[in-house]
N, C-alpha and C positions, 0 to 999 in steps of 0.2 A: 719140617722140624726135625730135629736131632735126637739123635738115642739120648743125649743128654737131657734137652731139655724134656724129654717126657717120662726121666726121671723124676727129673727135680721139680715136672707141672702137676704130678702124681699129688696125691693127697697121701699125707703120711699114717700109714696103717701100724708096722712094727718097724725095729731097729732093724736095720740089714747086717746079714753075718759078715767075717771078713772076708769070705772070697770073693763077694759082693762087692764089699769098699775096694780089693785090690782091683779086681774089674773096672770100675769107676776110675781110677785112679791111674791105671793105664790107659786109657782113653784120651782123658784132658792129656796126660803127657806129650799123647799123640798128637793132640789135636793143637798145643800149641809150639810144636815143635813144624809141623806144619807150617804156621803160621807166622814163627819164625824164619823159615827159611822162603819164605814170599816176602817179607819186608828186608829180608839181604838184601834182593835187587835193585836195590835203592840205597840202602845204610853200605856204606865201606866198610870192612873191618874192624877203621880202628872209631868208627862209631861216627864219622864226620862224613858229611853230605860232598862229593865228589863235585868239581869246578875245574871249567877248564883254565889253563894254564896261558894269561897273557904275556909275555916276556915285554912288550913295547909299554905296561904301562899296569903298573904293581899295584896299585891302588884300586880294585874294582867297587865300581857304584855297584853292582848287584852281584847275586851270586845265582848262576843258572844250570843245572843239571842238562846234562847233554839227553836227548835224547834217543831212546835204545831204538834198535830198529825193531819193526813188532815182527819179522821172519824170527829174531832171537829171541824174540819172546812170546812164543804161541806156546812151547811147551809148560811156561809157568802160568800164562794165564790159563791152559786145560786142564791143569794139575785140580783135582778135586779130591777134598780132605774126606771126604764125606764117601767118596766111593770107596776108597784106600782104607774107611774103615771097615766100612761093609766086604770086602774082600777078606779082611782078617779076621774079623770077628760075624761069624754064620749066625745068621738067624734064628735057622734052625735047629741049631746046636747049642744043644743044654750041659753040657757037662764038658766044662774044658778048665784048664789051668793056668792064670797067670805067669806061668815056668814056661809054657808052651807057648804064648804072644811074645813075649819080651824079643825074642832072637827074631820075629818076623818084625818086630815096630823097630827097630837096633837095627837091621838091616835097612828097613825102609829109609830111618834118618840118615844115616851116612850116605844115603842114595843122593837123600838131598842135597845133604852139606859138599857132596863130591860136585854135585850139579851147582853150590851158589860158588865154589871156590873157582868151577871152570868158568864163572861169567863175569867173577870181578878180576880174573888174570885175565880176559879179553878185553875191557873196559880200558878207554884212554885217559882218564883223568885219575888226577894225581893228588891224591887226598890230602899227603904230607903237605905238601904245597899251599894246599890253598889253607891247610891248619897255620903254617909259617906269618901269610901274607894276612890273612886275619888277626892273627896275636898284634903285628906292626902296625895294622890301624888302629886297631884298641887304643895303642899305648899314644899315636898321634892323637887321637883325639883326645884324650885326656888330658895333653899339653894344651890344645887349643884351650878348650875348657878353664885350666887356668888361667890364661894370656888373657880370656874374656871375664873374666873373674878380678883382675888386677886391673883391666880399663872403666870396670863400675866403678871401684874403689876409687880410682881418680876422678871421674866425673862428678859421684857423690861430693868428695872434698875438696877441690877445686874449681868446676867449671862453672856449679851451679851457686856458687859463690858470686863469681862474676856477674854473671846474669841477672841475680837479682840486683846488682849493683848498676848494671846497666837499666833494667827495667824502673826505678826509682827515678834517675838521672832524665828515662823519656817521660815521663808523666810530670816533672820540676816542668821542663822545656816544652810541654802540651799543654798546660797551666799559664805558663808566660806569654803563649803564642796568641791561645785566648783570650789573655788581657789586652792584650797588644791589637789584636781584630777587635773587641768591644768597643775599644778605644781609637779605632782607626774607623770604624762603621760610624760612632756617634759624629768624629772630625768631619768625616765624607759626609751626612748629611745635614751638619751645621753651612758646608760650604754650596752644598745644593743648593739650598733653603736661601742662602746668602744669591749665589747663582741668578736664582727662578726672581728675587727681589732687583735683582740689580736689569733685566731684561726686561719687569716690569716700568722700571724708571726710566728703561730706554724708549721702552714702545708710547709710554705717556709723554714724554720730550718729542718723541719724533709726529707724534696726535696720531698712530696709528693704532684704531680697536682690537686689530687683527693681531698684532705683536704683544699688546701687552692681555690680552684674552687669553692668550696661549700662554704666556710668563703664569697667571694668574690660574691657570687649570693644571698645568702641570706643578704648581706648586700646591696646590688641594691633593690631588691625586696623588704627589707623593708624600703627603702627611698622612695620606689612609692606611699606609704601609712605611711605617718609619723603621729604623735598624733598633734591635735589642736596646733600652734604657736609654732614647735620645726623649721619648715622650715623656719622661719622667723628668727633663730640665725643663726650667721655667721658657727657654727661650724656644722651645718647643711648642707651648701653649700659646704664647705672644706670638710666635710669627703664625701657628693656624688661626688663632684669633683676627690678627691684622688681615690675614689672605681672607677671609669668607667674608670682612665687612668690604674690601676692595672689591670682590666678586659682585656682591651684592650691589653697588655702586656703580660697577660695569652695566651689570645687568641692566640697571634702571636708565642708566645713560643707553643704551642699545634701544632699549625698547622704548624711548625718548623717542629717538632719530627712527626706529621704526616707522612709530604714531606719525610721524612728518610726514613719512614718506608713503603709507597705508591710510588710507581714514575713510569713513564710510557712515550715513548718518541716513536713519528711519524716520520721513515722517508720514504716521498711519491718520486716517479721516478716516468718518463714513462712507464716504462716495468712494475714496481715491489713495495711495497712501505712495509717498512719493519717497524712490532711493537715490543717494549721491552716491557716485565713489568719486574720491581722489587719487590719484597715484603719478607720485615725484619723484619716479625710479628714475636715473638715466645713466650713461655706462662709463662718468665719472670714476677717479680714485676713493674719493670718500664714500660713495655710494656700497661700488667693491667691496672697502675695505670694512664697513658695516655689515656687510652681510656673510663673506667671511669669517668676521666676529662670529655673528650669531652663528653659521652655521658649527665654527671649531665648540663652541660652547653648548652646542646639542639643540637650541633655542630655536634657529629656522626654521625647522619642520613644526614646532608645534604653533611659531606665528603663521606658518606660511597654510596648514591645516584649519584652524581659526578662520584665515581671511577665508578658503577655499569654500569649509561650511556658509561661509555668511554667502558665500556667492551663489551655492547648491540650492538653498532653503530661500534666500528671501530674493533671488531674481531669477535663477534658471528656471528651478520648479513655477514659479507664477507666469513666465514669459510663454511655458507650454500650458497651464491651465487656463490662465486669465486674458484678457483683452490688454496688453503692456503697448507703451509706446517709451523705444531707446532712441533716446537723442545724448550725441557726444555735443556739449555745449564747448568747452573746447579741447586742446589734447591731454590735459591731465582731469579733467570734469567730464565724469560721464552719469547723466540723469535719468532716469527708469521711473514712468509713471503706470501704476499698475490700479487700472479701472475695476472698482467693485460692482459684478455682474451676475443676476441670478441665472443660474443655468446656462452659462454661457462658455462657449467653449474654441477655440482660435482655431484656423485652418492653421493645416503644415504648412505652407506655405509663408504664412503672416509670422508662423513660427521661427522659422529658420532665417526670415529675411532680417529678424529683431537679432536673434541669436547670431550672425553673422556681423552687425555694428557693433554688437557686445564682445564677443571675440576679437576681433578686429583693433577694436580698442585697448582691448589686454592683451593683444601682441605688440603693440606697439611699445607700452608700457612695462609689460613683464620679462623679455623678452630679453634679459642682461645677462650675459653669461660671468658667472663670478667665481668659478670656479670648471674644471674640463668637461664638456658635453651636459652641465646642469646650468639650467635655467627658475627662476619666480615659477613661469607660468608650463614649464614642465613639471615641477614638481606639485602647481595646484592640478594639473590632466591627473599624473600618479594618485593624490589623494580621492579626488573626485570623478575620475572620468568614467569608470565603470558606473559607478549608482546611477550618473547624469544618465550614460544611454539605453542603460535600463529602463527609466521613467520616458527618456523622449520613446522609446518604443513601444512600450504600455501603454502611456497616456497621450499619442499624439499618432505618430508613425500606425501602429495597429490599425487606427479611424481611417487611413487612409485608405484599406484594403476595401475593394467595391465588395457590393451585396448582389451583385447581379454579373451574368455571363460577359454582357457587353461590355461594363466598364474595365471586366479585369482583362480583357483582350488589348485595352491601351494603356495597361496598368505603368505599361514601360517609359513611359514619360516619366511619370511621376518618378521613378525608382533612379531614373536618372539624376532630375535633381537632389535627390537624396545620395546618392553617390559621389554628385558635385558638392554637400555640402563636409559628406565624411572625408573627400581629398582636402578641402580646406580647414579641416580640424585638425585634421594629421600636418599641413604646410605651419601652422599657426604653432603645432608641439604641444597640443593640447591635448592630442593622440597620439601614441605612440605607432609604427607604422608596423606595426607586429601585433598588435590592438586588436581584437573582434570587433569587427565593421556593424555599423548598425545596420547594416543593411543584410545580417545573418539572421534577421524572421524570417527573410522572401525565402531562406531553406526548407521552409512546412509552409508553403506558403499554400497548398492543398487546402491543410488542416485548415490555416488562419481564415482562406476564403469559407470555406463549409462552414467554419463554425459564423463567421460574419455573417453569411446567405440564413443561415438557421436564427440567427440571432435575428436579424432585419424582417425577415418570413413572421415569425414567431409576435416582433411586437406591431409587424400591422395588421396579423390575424387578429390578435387582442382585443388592440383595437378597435378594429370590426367589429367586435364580440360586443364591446362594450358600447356601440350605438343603438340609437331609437330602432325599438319591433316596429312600431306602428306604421314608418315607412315602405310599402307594399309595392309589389308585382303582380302580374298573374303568368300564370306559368302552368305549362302539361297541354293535354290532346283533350277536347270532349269526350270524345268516344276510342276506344279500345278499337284499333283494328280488329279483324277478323279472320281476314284474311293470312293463310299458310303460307310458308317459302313454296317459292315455284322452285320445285327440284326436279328435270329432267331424267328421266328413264335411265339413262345409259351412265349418266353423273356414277362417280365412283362415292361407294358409301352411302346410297340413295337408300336402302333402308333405313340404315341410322338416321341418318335426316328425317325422315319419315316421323320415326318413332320420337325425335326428339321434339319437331313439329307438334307433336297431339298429347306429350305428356307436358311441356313448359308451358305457363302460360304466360300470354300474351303482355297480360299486365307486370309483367318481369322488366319489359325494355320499355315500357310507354309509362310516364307520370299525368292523375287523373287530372284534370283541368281543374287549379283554387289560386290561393292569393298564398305566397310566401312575403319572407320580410327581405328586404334589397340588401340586408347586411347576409342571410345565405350566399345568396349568390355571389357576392363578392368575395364571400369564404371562398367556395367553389372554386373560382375564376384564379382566387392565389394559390389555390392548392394545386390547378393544372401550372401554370407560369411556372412553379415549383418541377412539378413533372418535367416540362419543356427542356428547364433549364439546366437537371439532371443529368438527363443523357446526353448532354452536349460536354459537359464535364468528365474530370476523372471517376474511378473509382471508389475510392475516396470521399470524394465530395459527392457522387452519386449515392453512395449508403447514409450518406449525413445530412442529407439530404428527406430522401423515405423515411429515414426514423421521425425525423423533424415534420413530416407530413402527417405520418397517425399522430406526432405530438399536437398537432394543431386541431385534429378532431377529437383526440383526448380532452383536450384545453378547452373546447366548448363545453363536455360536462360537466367542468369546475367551474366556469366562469361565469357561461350566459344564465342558468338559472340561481344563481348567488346574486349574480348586478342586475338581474332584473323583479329578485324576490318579492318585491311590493310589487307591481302589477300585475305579475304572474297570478297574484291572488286573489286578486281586487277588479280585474278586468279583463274579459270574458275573450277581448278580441287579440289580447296578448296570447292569452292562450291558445286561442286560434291558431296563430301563426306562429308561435311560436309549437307549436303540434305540427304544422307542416313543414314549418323547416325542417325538423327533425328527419320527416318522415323524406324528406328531397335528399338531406343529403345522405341518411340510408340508401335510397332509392339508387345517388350515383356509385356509392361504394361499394354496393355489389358488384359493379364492370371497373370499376376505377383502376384495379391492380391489373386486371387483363388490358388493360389500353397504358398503362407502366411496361406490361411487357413486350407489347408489340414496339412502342418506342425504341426499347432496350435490346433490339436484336439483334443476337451477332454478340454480345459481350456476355462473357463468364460471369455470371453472380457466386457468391459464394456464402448468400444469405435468401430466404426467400420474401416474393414480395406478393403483399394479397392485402386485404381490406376488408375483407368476408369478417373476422372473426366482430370488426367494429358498426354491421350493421345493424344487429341484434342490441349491442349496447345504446346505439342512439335512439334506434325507436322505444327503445323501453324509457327510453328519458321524456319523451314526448310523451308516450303512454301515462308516464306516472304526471307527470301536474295536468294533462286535460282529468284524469281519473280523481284528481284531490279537487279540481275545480267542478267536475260533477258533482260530487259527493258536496259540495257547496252549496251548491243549485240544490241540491235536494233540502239539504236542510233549512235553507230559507223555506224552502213551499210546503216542508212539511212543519215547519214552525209559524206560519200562517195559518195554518188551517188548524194546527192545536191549541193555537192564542185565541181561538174563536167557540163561539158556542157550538158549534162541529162537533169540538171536541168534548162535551158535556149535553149531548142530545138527551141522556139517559135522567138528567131529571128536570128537564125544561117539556112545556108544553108545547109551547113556541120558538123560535128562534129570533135573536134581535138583528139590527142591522149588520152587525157585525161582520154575523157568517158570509152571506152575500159580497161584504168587502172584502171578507179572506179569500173567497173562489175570486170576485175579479183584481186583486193583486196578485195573485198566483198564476192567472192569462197574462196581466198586463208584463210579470216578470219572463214570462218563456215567448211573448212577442216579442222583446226587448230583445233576449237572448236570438230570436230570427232574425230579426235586422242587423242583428252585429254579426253572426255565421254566415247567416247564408250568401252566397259566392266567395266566400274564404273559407269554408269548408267544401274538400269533393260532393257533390251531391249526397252519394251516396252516404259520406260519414255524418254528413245535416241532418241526413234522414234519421239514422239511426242514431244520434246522439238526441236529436228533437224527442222520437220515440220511445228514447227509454224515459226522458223526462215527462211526458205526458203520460206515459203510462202508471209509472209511479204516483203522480198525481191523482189520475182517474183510481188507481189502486186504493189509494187513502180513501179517496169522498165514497168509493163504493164499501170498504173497510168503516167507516164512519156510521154508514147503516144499517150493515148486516151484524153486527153487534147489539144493537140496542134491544131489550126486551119490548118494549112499548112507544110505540108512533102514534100519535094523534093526527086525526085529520087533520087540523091545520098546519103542524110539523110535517104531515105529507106534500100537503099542496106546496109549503113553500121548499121546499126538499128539492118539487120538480121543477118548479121554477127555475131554483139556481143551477140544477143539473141541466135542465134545459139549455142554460145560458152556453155552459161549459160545451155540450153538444154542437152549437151555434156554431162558437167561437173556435172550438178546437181546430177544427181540419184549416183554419186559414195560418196557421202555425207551420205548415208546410206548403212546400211549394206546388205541388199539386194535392189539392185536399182529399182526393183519394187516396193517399197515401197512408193515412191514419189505419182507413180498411186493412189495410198490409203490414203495417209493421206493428202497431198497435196493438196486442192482445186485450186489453180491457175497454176497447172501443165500444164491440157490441154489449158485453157484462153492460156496462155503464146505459146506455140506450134502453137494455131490457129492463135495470132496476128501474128508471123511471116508468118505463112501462109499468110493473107492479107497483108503484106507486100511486099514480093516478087510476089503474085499472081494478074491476072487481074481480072475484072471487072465480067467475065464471071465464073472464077472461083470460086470467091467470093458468085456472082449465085448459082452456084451448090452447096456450102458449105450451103448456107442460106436456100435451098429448102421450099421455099415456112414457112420458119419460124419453121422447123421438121430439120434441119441439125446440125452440131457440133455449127457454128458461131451462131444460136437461143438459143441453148442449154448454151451457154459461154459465152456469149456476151448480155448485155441490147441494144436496137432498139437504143436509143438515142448515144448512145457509139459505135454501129456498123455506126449509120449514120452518127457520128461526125468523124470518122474515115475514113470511104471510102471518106464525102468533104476534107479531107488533103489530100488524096492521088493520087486522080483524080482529069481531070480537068474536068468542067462545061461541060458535054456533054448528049446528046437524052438517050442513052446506064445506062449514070450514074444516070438521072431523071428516068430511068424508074426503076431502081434499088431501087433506093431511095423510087420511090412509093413503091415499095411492101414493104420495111421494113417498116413498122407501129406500 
């Protein structure tokens, strides 16, 4: 900052005296005298900006200061005003006089002014000059400036006069032009319209459909788009009017000669419903020129569509579902009788032989070319031929894929005459030869067999399923081996074997000797055939195969106890067998998947294969209806014996016949039950199913008197009687009557109540010994003491009895 300005930044305190403002006032002097003699170097003299001097051309577009060299000018750009003051005027110096600066700032200017004078006498440009050569362009341009000033003036008053004179005159003659086209457009389409009429007269004189078809559509087609105000004259209205009722009259006449020439007649019965077709194409001029017609007037495709459908629906479709017989009665008569059949359904063979006269016959007939490379019966293949091979593949060709290994290894015959019949559909132009061949199922033809094998498996499993239990086998081993693998010392792995030997057992690989139903085994027998036929196959069909195998043991616990639900319930020997089917084919599905994988050796699966998880699920199906036919059996015998005076001991003296008949209906029901088990249950499970039911029996009748407060002698004696009976008769309920000793818990109970019944006080003694006899061993205290107070009276003998049972 500058001595000035931090004068003048100062904050004003008092007035400055004058040597103060002369001080001041010397300074600025300086300071733009200075600053004067820095913009010399630039400014000339006489006050104009210096340019150089073209002699070749007086008029300059710009004015451009020469540039100084900067060697000449170092010394004004280092000239510093600011030092040059500080040298004059001391800082430190408080007392000086305006008298005394003058003659050094006086000096210093003229320093300068000697120094701007020596640098514009060194300068090449010529100031005069270019002040000369600027005044002359001033003054030219100003001329211009008129000249262009006197050209509006004309234009204004003259030119644009014309022009709107002209501009009038194009708009009259742009006015006229468009009367003249309105009126040239309606002329052009009066003579059209006249034209399309006069071509119609001709094509009707010469009896050609085709000529005067076209007369008559191009005269439509050009009334949908007439020229500006031709629709608004009457004869506008009259010739469309005239042209759509002649259309219409074509029309009918076409489809006249159609009907001639197409015809086709339904007649439906009950039994039989018999189809004609007619067809009087042939490759005559009239024929031609009929169809031409139709097709220039858009009409062929949708008769030629019409006939296609009626041939799709009421003869192709029936000739592949139904029993048909095609007979060409002669070459324009073709007759189709289609026999009404339940469930019936035509070999491919019978199919394609019928389809083949049918074709045959509509190439002969259709087969007119009436126009380049189209044909009738090309254009009904275009409408129809895809749907047709669609259905003949679904509903015919499909059937034909075998269900088994064997057939599909000759499957090639077949596929051949399917290929002899696709060449002759394509020769015929009922195919195009660019067409997908029906013969592009045989591409998945994997899938189509798998699922066929799975399909065919599937419904003669069912089937199986769904015949008689009652037809039986006998099937399994007596006895369980016993005998270990002979495993040799040295054998690799011979401990393992060892140990596997003594923890499996035996009864894993052997089924016990009973009676199954013949419809198992037959399951069985498809499920290996199944297997067999798997690993002789792909991939593919090997996994569609397995799936389809557990589906088939799934499928029995939907089915066989659903369809056999009434005898399941109702008789004893269904459930029988139908308890060991279950348990058979458990029995093979444990190894079932390990004899799938020894089959399948050597190939990558990439799913796995077992049977284990399905063996748990069949026996529990078995389990559950023999357990609800138990649970049957129980409730008959124990509603025998509660429909009887048994069950009211408690205030009877005696018993009437009754009871007697409810104990021997309840033997005569669990012999019944033996003769229909036994040897179609394993032994063992006779045993034990006989066992439980006799025991629960004996449970009741000894339940029956160990309740009762008071027993009379004569309700005793007959008590033992009938229990006697029971005693008799029970053990011949099994097959060796010691067997009751064994599996029976209430065998001996029962023996020893009659024993207390028929026995005294003292007997009863000795049986109780001291709580070490049969009656402690069989009998609860509470039940042996509730017993002997019914049977005795209140005496010393009976108290003292009493005390000891405790």
């Amino acid at each position: 900052m500058t001595e000035k300005e931090d004068v003048t930044n100062q904050p004003e305190k008092e007035p400055l005296d004058d040597e103060a403002l002369e001080k001041l006032a010397v300074e600025e002097l300086m300071r733009e005298a200075v600053q004067g003699a820095a913009r010399a170097e630039i400014v000339g003299p006489s006050g104009w900006i210096k340019a150089p001097q073209n002699k070749t051309n007086k008029r300059f577009l710009s004015l451009q200061l020469k540039k100084i060299d900067p060697k000449e000018n170092i010394k004004m750009e280092e000239y510093n005003v600011d030092n040059v003051l500080k040298n004059i005027f001391d800082v430190n110096e408080t007392n000086w006089k305006p008298s005394e600066k003058i003659p050094l700032i006086s000096k210093e200017i003229e320093q300068l002014k000697n120094d701007l004078k020596s640098f514009l006498i060194s300068t090449e440009h010529d100031v005069t000059s270019i002040l000369e050569e600027s005044a002359a362009l001033c003054s030219e341009t100003q001329t211009l400036a008129e000249d262009m000033e006197v050209c509006k003036v004309e234009i204004e008053q003259e030119t644009m006069a014309e022009i709107l004179k002209s501009l009038a005159n194009r708009d009259q003659l742009q006015n006229e032009l468009t009367s003249i086209n309105f009126a040239l457009n309606i002329v052009r389409d009066v003579l059209l319209c006249g034209q399309f009429v006069k071509e119609f007269d001709d094509g009707r004189e010469a009896q050609s459909f085709t000529r005067a078809v076209e007369a008559v559509y191009d005269l439509l087609q050009h009334a949908e788009s007439p020229a500006e105000g031709f629709q608004n004259l009457e004869v506008y209205s009259n010739t469309r009017h005239t042209a759509q009722l002649i259309w219409e009259n074509l029309l009918t006449d076409l489809y006249t000669e159609w009907g001639r020439m197409v015809t086709w007649n339904i007649k439906a019965g009950t039994r039989k419903t018999v189809v004609t077709i007619n067809l009087s194409f042939d490759e005559s001029l009239i024929v031609v020129d009929i169809l031409n017609a139709l097709d220039r007037s858009k009409k062929l495709t949708e008769r030629v569509a019409e006939f296609a459908q009626f041939l799709l629906k009421e003869v192709l479709m029936p000739i592949i579902h139904s029993d048909v017989t095609v007979y060409d009665e002669t070459d324009e008569l073709m007759t189709v009788t289609i026999m009404h059949k339940q469930n019936f359904k035509p070999r491919y063979d019978a199919v394609i032989a019928n389809l083949r006269i049918l074709f045959n016959y509509l190439n002969n007939k259709l087969n007119v070319d009436f126009k380049r490379d189209t044909t009738i019966m090309r254009m009904v293949g275009i409408e129809i031929s895809s749907e047709f091979r669609d259905i003949l593949i679904k509903d015919c060709l499909i059937d034909t894929i075998p269900n088994n290994i064997n057939d599909l290894q000759i499957y090639g015959r077949i596929t051949s005459e399917i290929q002899e019949f696709q060449n002759f559909l394509v020769l015929v132009k009922f195919f195009t030869e660019d067409c997908l061949s029906i013969l592009h199922y045989l591409n998945n033809i994997d899938v189509l067999f798998a699922n066929k094998s799975s399909q065919h498996f599937l419904e003669t499993a069912r089937a199986i399923m769904l015949k008689d239990l009652s037809a039986s086998m006998s099937i399994g081993v007596e006895h369980v081996p016993n005998d270990g693998l002979e495993i040799k010392p040295e054998e690799e792995g011979a401990e393992a074997l060892n140990i596997l030997d003594k923890t499996i057992p035996k009864s894993l690989y052997f089924f016990p000797r009973c009676m199954i139903s013949k419809t198992a085994q037959e399951l069985l027998d498809v499920a290996y055939v199944m297997m067999e036929q798997a690993v002789q196959c792909s991939d593919v069909v090997c996994k569609k195969l397995y799936n389809t195998t557990r589906l088939v043991f799934e499928l029995y616990d939907a089915v066989v106890p659903y369809h056999h639900e009434n005898y399941l319930q109702t008789i004893p020997q269904y459930v029988a067998l139908f308890h060991n089917n279950c348990m058979y084919l458990a029995h093979n599905l444990q190894l079932f998947g390990d004899k799938w994988l020894v089959l399948m050796e050597g190939r990558e699966l990439d799913y796995p294969i077992g049977f284990v998880d399905l063996v748990q699920k069949i026996r529990d199906l078995g389990y559950k209806h023999l357990t609800i036919h138990m649970q049957q059996q129980r409730k008959q015998i124990l509603d025998n014996i509660r429909s009887s005076d048994l069950n009211c001991i408690v205030v009877k003296d005696v018993l009437s016949d009754n009871a007697e008949a409810a104990v021997r209906q309840c033997l005569r029901q669990l012999h019944l039950l033996k003769n229909v088990w036994i040897g179609v249950f394993p032994n063992n499970v006779f045993t034990r199913l006989m066992a439980t039911l006799v025991n629960m029996f004996l449970d009741e009748l000894i339940h029956r008197v160990c309740t009762v407060e008071d027993i009379s002698m004569e309700m005793a004696t007959q008590l033992t009687e009938m229990y006697t009976i029971v005693v008799q008769k029970a053990p011949h309920l099994f097959q060796n009557p010691t067997d009751i000793e064994q599996h029976v818990q209430s065998w001996i109970k029962l023996q020893e109540l009659i024993f207390v019944l028929g026995g005294s006080l003292k007997d009863i003694e000795n049986h109780w010994k001291d709580g070490t006899g049969p009656l402690a061993v069989h009998f609860r205290n509470e039940e042996l003491r509730s017993l002997i107070k019914a049977l005795f009276q209140n005496t010393q003998m009976r108290a003292n009895l009493l005390s000891k049972i405790k």
